[in-house]
VOGU-3710 file (C-alpha; in Angstrom, 3 decimals, decimal comma):
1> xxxxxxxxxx> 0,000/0,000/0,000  1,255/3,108/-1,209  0,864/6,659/0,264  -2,006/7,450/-2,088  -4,010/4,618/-1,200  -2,772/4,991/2,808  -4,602/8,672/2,405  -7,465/7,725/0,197  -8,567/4,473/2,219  -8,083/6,869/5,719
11> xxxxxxxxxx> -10,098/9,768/3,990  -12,675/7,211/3,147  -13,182/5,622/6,383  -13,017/9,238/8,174  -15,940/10,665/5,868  -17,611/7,554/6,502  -17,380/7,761/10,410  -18,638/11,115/9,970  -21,439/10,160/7,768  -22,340/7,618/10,605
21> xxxxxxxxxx> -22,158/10,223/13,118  -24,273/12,606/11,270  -26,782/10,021/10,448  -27,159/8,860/14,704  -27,286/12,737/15,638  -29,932/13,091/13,403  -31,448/9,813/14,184  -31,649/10,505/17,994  -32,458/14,068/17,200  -35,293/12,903/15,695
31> xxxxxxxxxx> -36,750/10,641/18,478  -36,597/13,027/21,093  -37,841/16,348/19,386  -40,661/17,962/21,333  -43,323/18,918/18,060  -45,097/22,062/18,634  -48,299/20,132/19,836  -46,289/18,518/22,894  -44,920/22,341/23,845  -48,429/23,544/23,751
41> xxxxxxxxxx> -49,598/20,721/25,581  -46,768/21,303/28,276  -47,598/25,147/28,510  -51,582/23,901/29,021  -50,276/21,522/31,696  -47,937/24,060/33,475  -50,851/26,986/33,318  -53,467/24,361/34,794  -50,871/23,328/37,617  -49,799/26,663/38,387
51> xxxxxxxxxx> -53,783/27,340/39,212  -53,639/24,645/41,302  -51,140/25,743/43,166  -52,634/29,002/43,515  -56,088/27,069/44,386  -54,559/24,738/47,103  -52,523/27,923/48,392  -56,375/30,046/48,612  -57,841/26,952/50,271  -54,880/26,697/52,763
61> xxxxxxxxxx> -55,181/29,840/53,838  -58,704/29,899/54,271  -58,108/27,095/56,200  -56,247/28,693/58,773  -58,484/31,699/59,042  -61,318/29,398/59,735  -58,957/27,502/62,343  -58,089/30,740/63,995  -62,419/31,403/63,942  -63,027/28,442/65,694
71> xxxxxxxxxx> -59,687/28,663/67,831  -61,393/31,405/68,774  -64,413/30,508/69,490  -63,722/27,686/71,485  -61,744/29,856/73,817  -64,634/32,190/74,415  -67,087/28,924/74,765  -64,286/27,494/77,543  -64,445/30,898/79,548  -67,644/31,063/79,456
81> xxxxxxxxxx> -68,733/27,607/80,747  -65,800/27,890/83,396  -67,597/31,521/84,242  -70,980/29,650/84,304  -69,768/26,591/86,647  -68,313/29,203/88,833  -71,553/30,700/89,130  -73,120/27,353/89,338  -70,612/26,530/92,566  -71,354/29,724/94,255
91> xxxxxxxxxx> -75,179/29,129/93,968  -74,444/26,055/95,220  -72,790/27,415/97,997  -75,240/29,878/98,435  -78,380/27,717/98,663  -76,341/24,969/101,353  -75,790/28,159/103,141  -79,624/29,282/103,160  -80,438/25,302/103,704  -78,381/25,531/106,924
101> xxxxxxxxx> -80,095/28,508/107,910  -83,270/27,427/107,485  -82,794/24,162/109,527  -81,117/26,349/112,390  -84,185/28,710/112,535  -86,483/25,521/112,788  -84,211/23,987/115,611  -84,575/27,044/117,277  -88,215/27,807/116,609
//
């Protein structure tokens, strides 16, 4: 094998690995490409979840508000049945008292 052929044969098998090349970058490149359908159909899906988000973020905080309500609430409910069993106790107290009374006015009487 002469120089000639040593360059020819070399030339030949570097155009043909770059053929090859060419051919699998636009084979993969192919495959994978996102069509304009698929992007518009991604854009759809990130718009829908993005208003979800904002949805679950409205419900959240409504949520808490209504926690905070009832929070609230409760803690007016619990000081005002402690207020009422206080009263309750005292009237208690109050009629034992008048009971007692009563029976020593009778004893004396």
């Amino acid at each position: 094998m002469n120089r000639t052929e040593f360059i020819l044969v070399t030339a030949i098998i570097l155009f043909t690995a770059f053929c090859l090349g060419w051919f699998a970058y636009w084979l993969i490149h192919r495959f994978t490409r996102v069509s304009k359908a698929d992007m518009g159909e991604l854009e759809k899906m990130a718009k829908e979840l993005h208003e979800a988000e904002e949805t679950r973020d409205e419900a959240v905080t409504y949520l808490q508000q209504r926690e905070a309500e009832l929070t609230n609430q409760l803690s007016q409910s619990e000081a005002e049945l402690r207020a009422a069993m206080d009263g309750l106790r005292e009237a208690r107290h109050e009629a034992e008292e008048l009971r007692a009374y009563i029976e020593r006015a009778h004893a004396a009487g």
